[in-house]
N, C-alpha and C positions, 0 to 999 in steps of 0.2 A: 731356475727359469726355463720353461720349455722355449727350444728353438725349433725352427726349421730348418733341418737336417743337413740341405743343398743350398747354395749360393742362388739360386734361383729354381721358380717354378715353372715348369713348361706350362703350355697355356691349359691342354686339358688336367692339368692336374691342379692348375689355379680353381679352373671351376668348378670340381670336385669337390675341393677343399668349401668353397665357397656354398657349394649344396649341402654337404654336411653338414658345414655349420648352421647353414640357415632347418634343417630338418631339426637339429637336433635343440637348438634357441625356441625350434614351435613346436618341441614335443613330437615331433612325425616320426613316422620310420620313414626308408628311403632304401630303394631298390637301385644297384647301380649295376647298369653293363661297360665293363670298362675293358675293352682289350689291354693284353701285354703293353708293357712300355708305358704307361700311359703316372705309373707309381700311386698304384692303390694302396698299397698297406699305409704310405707315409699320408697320402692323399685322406685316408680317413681317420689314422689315428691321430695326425696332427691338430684338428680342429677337436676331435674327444676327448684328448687330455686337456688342451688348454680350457673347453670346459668344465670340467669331471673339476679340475684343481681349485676352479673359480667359485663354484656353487657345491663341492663338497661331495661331489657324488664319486661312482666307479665304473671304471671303462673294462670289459668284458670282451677278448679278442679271442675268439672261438675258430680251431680251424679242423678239417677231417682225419688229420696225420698228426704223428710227434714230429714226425722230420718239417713239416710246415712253422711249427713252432717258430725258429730261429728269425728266421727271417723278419718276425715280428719283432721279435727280441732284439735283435741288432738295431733295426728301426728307431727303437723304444731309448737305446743307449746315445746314438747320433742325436737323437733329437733334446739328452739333457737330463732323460728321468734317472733317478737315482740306482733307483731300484722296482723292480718288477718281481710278480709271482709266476714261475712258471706251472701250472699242475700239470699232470698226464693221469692215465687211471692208476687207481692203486695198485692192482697186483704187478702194476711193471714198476714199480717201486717196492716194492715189497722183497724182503732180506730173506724171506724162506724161498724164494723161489716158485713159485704159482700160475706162471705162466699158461701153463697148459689148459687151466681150467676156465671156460668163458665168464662173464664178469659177474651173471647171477649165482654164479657156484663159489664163486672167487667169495663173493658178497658177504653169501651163508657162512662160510667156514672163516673168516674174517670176522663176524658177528659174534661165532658161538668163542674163538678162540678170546676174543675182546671179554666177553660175558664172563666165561670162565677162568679168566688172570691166567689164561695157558699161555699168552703172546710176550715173551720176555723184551722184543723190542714195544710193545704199546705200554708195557709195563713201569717201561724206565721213563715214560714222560708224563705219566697220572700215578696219583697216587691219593686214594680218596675224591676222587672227581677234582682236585687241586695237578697242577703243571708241579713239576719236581725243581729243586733247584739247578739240579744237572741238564732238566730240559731248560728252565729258563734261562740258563748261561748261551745254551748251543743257537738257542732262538734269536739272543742279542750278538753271537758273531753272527750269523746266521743272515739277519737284517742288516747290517751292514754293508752287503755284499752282494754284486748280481749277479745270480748263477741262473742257470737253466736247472732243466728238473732232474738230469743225470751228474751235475755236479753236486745238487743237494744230495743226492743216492750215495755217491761217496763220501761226502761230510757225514753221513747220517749212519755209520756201520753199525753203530750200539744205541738206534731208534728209529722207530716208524717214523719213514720218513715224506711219508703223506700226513701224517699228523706233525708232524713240523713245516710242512708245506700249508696245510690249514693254518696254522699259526702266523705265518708268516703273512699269506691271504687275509687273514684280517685287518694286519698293518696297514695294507697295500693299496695304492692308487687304482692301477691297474694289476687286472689273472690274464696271462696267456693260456687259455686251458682247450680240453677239447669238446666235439658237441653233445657230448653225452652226459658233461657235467650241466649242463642248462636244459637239454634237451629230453632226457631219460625221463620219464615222468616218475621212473623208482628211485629216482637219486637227486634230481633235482632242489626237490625241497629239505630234506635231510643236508646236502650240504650246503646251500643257499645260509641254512640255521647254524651252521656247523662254521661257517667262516663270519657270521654278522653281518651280513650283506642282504639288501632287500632287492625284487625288481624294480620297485620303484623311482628307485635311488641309481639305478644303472644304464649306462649305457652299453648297448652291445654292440657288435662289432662281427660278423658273419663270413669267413673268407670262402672264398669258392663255394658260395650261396648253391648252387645247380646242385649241388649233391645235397644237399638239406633235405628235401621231401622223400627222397630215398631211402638216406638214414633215419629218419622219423619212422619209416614203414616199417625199418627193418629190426628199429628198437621195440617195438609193439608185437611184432608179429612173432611167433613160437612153432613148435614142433614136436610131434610124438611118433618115435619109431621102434619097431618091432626090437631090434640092437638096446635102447633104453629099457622097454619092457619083460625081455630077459634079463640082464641084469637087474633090475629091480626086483626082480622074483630071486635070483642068487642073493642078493642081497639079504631081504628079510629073513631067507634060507637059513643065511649064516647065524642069523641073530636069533633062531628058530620064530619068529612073529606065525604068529596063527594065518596072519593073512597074505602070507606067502601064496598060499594055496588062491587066494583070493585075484592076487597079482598075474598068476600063471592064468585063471581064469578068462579075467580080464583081455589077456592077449589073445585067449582060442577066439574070445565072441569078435573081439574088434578083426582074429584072421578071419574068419566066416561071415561077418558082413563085407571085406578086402576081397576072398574070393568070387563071392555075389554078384558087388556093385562092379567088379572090374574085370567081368570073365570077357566083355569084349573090349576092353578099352585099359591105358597105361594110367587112366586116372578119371574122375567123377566128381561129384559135390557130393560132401555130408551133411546133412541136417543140423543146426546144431544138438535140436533135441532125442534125435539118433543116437547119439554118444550118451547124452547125459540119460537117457534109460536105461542106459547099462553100466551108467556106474551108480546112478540110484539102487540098481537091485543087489547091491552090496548092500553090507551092514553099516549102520549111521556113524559108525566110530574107525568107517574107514579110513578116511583122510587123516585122521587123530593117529591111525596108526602109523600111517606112512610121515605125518612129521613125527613121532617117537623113535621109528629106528633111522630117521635123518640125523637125529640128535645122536643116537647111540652108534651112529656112522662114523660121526666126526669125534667121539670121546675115544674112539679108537684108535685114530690117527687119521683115519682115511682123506683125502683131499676130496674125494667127490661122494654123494651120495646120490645114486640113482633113482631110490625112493625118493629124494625131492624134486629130481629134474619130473619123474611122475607125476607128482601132488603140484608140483607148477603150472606145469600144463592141464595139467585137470581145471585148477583153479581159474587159471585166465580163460579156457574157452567158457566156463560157467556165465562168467564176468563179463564175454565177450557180447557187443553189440552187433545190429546191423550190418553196419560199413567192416564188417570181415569177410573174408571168402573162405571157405571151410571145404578142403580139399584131402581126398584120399586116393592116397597113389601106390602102386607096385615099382619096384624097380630092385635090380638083381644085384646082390650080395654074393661074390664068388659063385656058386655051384647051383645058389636058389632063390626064390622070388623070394622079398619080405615089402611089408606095406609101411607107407607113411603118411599123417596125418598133418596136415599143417593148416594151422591158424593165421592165413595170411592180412594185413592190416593192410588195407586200402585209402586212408584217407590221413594223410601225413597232417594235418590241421589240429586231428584233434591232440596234439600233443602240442602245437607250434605254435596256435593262434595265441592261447592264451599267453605263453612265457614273452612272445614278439610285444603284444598288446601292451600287458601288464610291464613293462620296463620304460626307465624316462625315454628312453630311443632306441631303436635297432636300426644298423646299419648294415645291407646284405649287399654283397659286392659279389662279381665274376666275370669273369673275361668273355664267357659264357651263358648270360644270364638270358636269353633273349627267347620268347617275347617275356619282356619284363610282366606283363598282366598274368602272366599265366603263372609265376609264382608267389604272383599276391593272391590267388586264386587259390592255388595247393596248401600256401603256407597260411591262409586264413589272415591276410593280414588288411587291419584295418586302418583308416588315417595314415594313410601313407603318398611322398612322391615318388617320382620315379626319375634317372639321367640317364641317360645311353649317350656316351661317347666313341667316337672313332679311331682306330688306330690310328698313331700319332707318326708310326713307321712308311719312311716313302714306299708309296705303291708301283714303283718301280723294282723296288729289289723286291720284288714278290712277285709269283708267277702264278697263278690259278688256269687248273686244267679240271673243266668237267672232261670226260671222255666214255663216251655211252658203248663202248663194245665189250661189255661184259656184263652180267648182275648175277648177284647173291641171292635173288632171289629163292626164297623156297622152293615152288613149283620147276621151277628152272635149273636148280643145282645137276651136274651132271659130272661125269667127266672131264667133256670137251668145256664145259666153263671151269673148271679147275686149269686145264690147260694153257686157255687162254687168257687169265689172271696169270700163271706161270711167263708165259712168252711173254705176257705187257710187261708184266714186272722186269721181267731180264733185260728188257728191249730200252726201259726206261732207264734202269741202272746201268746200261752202256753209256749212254749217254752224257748222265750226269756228272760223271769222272768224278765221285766222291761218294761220302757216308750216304745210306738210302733207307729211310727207316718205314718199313710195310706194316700196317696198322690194319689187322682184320675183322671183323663182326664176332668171332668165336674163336677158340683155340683149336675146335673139330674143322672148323673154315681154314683154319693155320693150314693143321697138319696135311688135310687133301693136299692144299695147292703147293706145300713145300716139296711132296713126292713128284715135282715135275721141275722144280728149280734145280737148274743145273750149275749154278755160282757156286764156285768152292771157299768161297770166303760168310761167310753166314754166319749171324748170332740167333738167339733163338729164343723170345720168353718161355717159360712155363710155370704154371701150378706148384712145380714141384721144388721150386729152387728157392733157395732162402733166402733173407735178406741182405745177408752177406757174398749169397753167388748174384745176385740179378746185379749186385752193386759190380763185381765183377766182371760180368757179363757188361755191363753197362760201359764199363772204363776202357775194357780191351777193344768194344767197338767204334768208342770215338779216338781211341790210338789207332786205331789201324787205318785212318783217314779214307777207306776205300772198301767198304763192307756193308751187305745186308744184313740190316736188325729187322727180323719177324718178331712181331706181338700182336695186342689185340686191344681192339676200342675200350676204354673204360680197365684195364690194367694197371700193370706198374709200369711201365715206359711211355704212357700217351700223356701223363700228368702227374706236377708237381717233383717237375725234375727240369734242369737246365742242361745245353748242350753247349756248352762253352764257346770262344772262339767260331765261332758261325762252321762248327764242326757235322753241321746236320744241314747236307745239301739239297736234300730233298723228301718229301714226305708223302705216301702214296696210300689215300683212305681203299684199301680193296674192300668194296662193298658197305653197306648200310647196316648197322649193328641193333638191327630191328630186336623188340623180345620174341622170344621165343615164343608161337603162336599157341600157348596151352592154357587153361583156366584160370590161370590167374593173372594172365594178360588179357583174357577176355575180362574177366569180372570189374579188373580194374577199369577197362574202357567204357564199361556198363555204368559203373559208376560213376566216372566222372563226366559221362555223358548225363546222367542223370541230377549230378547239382549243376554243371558247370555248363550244358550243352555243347560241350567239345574230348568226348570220348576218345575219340580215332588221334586227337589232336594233341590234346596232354598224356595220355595213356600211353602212345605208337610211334607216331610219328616224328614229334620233337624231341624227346629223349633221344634218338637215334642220331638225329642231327647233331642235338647237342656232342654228344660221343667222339661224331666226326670234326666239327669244330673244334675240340678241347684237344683231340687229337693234331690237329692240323696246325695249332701254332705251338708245336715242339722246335722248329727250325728257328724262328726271327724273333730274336731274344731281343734285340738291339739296335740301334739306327743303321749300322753299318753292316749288320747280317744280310744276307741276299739267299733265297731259296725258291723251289717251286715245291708247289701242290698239284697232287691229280686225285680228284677224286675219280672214282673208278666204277662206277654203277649206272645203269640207265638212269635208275630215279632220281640223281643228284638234280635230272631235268625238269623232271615232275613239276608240275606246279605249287602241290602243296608240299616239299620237299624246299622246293627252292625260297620262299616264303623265308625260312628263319634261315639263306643266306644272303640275302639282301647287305648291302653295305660293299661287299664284293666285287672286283671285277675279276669276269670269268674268259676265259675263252674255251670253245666249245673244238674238240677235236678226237679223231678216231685215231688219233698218230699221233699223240700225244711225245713222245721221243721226237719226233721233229721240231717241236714246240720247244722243248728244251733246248734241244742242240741251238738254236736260233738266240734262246735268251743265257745261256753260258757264252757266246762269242764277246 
């Protein structure tokens, strides 16, 4: 019997429950803005199971991370289900180790090993297009039991243990998976087939909705660079292919149209029909070539073949519609210029409407969701409602500071505004007498303003640290009770991380984490000025906000959390800035540390 979880529902999460239900009873999807605190995950999944069990169908909780996973998964157990699917993508389950290879390479060499009986774990659970009996036994402990997808990875040492994860998937009520198993338009249907699941038959389930048209973009859109088109020329080399020579070719015309188009500029627009001239004026059995020695890549050993990340990218710009933006760029490789092509996807719908549509429900939730029309807009979704509720956290323990004596602005970046982001931030962290986590627009934005911080107590995100140092980095700085954490808007410290114990006193947005003002921030604004008549709007300006939003409820995890916010930029005032923070009470000050000091008394 499914329960509800808690001894009671707070009130907005009664009514949650009660819009989902009712979405999901009329077939709608349903857009939710739902601040922290408010218990979304149980809020939506409670009313989807109790349907899904009722009428026979499957409930589909899709988040942007593995580390998000859990929390659904624990949910799922409180509330009574037996058992659950966890997926994650294959090669992070995967027994040879493949890590390194991105998911389209992963894919290829995963295919051909599968095709060719080379895979000794895929091997031991088929046999003849039949499951083995050794797989059948491990599948029935297997179902028994609720694991997440790193405890199947250990039961599974002597089997693919995504192909027992499929297996298990089809048992299943509910998949906790991620958005790429629905969302991909290359894997989607393959494994929809591959587990016995319709979208008909499903309800989904969307966590941290805001990031969705993003990732959509970024599943669609590709790249060709000089670094790939040398080795694809070594490649065929080795295998002596005749069209080696054809490969090396290839790279002088596309550098000679790169020197051309960009003797005055870091970047341009290409045609699409630019490119495809000059791979026309190859021989018709080119592409045949380049997937032959992909094939005789991988009978080699090799984990990647650069001949096919080539013929990829060929193929998809071929393939490529309108709604791309088709960009070639310079930029410097140690000692010297080399160019890059990229096929960037602009219109995140056409991948999202149909999957949204086509299922009994979709349910998109974020704490961050706002203005809800503008991702019914992006995500193409039709027959839909929408809720926006309030933080359910007294607005007492929470302190909002617009504070306009500084901006990130571009035109405006200088020294003396580096400085003076330095001295607020110091001036604010005296103040606060506790943890101070500085959330910047860029890590180039970081590093300026950190060369003026004078705090000897500092943590620091970067690029370069792995998941096991930022975790680190993370822990030493909520122990040290009394330290600045520098990061950056849309990173790894702004989201999908908890601060335990109200261990995060204070959170200060330095600056507006606008894009970067180049072509494919243009094209995109172009764009969606052109379906949606609000370019500047969904393109620019709200993404940015959202950024700072997602950032800024790191601190009040809980009723009894108390923090302040400064946002830190002129344009926090702006009108059309201010617009997606409504709901807010702000107060406006140039001395924002006085503000603090007043509300720590």
């Amino acid at each position: 019997m499914i329960q509800f979880p808690f001894k009671t529902k707070r009130k907005s999460q009664d009514e949650m429950v009660e819009k989902v239900d009712d979405a999901i009873q009329n077939k709608q999807n349903l857009l939710v803005h739902a601040p922290s605190g408010i218990g979304k995950t149980v809020g939506a999944l409670y009313p989807a199971m109790k349907y899904a069990k009722e009428k026979g169908l499957t409930v589909f909780f899709l988040t942007p991370r593995h580390s998000q996973h859990q929390i659904a998964l624990e949910t799922l157990k409180k509330m009574g289900i037996p058992k659950a699917t966890d997926m994650i993508g294959k090669r992070w389950l995967c027994n040879y180790g493949y890590e390194n290879l991105d998911s389209r390479e992963f894919q290829e060499l995963c295919n051909y090993l599968k095709k060719e009986e080379k895979c000794k774990y895929f091997n031991k659970i088929y046999k003849v297009g039949d499951l083995t009996e050794e797989a059948k036994n491990k599948i029935q402990v297997l179902n028994n039991q609720f694991l997440d997808s790193e405890q199947i990875r250990k039961q599974c040492k002597e089997f693919c243990a995504y192909e027992i994860s499929c297996q298990l998937a089809k048992r299943s009520l509910v998949i906790v998976a991620d958005y790429f198993h629905l969302f991909n338009p290359h894997v989607s249907n393959t494994f929809l087939s591959k587990i016995n699941k319709d979208l008909e038959n499903t309800i989904i389930i969307v966590d941290e909705a805001h990031q969705l048209p993003g990732r959509a973009r970024d599943l669609m859109s590709t790249k060709l660079t000089t670094f790939v088109l040398r080795n694809a020329y070594k490649e065929a080399r080795d295998f002596e292919s005749h069209i080696a020579d054809d490969i090396e070719n290839l790279r002088l015309k596309l550098q000679d149209i790169a020197d051309k188009k960009l003797e005055d500029s870091w970047e341009t627009y290409l045609e699409k029909k630019e490119l495809a001239i000059v791979i026309n004026s190859f021989s018709s059995d080119f592409m045949e070539e380049l997937n032959e020695i992909s094939d005789l890549a991988k009978e080699s050993g090799k984990q990647r073949s650069f001949c096919s990340s080539l013929l990829n990218f060929i193929e998809r710009w071929m393939e490529s519609e309108e709604d791309f933006a088709r960009i070639i760029r310079k930029k410097k490789v140690k000692d010297r210029w080399e160019f890059e092509i990229k096929l960037a996807s602009l219109l995140p719908s056409k991948v999202t409407s149909s999957i949204i549509n086509d299922s009994y429900s979709t349910i998109l939730m974020s704490a961050t969701l706002q203005p809800l029309e503008m991702y019914a807009d992006l995500l193409g979704i039709d027959n839909y409602q929408t809720a926006n509720f309030k933080s359910v956290f007294p607005k007492e323990n929470r302190l909002n500071i617009i504070s306009p004596i500084a901006t990130s602005k571009y035109s405006k970046r200088n020294e003396e505004q580096y400085k003076t982001y330095a001295r607020s931030i110091e001036n604010i962290f005296e103040k606060v007498r506790g943890n101070t986590a500085v959330f910047f627009p860029s890590y180039l934005f970081l590093n300026k303003v950190k060369d003026y911080i004078k705090s000897e107590q500092v943590f620091e995100e970067s690029r370069e640290l792995s998941k096991e140092q930022k975790a680190n980095v993370l822990n030493r700085f909520i122990d040290s009770g009394n330290s600045l954490l520098l990061g950056v808007q849309g990173g790894s410290f702004d989201q999908g991380i908890d601060m335990p114990n109200n261990s995060l006193k204070c959170i200060i947005i330095a600056g507006l984490a606008l894009a970067a003002p180049d072509l494919e921030t243009k094209s995109l604004i172009e764009c969606y000025n052109k379906k949606y008549g609000k370019g500047m709007e969904y393109g620019y300006i709200f993404p940015a906000i959202q950024k700072a939003i997602q950032a800024s409820g790191r601190a009040i995890r809980s009723e009894e959390d108390k923090a302040s916010v400064v946002y830190l930029d002129e344009r926090f005032l702006w009108r059309n800035y201010r617009r997606v923070l409504e709901g807010e009470n702000f107060v406006v000050s140039k001395e924002p540390w006085n503000e603090i000091e007043k509300f720590n008394i």
